[in-house]
N, C-alpha and C positions, 0 to 999 in steps of 0.2 A: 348328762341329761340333755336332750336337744329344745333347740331352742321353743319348739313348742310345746314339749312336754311341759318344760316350765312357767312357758302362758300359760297352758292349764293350770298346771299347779298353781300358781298365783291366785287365776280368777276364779277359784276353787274355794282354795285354803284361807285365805287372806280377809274374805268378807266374813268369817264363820267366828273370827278374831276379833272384828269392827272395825276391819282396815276398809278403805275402800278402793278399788284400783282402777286407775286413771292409765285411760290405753292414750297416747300422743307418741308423738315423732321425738327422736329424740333430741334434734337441736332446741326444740319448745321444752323438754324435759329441762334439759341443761339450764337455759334461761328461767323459768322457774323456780330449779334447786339452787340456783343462786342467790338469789332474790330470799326465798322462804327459807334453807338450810345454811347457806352462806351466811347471810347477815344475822340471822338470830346466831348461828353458833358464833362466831365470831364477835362478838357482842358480850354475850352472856361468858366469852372466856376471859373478854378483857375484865368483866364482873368480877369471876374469879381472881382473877393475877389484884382484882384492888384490894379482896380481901369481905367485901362488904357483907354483913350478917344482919340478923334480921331485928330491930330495936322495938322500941315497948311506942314509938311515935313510930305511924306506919301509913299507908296510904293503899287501895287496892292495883293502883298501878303500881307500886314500887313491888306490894307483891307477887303483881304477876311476872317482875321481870326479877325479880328470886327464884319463881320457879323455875322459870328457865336456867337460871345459873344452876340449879340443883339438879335440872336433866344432863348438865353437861360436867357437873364436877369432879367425877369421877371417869370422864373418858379419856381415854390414851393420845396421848398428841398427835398419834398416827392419824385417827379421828378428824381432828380439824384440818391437819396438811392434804388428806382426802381430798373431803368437803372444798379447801379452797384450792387446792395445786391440780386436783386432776379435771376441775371443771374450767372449759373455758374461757366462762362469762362473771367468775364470781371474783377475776381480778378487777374488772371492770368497776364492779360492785364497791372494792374495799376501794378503789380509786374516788368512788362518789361519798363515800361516808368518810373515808379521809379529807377531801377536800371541803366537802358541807364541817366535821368539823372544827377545820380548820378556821373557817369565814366567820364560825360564831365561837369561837376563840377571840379572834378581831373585834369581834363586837362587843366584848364583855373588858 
């Protein structure tokens, strides 16, 4: 399919779903998906690897970050080595969230 067939298709198919499609360049793409797909999935995977389930004392932030681990539970590790190995800027990213933390490790 060339590449603008698939524009189309996109800006087509994609709103009919309730997706909405964001036309940008793609180093602004990149920078973006790191930030929003990067750091949630990566995040919600370390969620998983602790195990954490949902208790009878609960909070609406702790739920919302269940959901999350429940969007990602089931995906393939390919998935996340994607998301972080082929962008980038989302090393970047796991360098700032490692180091922030790190700093408040130190502090506690």
């Amino acid at each position: 399919m060339s590449r603008s067939r698939a524009a189309f298709a996109c800006r087509s198919v994609l709103p009919k779903v309730g997706l909405e499609v964001i036309v940008t360049a793609p180093d602004e793409h990149d920078r973006d998906a790191a930030q929003a797909q990067g750091l949630t999935h990566l995040i919600a995977n370390l969620l998983v690897k602790m195990d954490l389930r949902q208790t009878r004392m609960t909070t609406r932030s702790f739920e919302a970050m269940m959901s999350a681990v429940e969007m990602v539970r089931h995906d393939a590790p390919e998935v996340l080595e994607a998301i972080l190995g082929a962008n980038p800027y989302a090393s970047g990213i796991l360098k700032r969230f490692k180091s922030l933390a790190s700093a408040l490790e130190e502090r506690t």
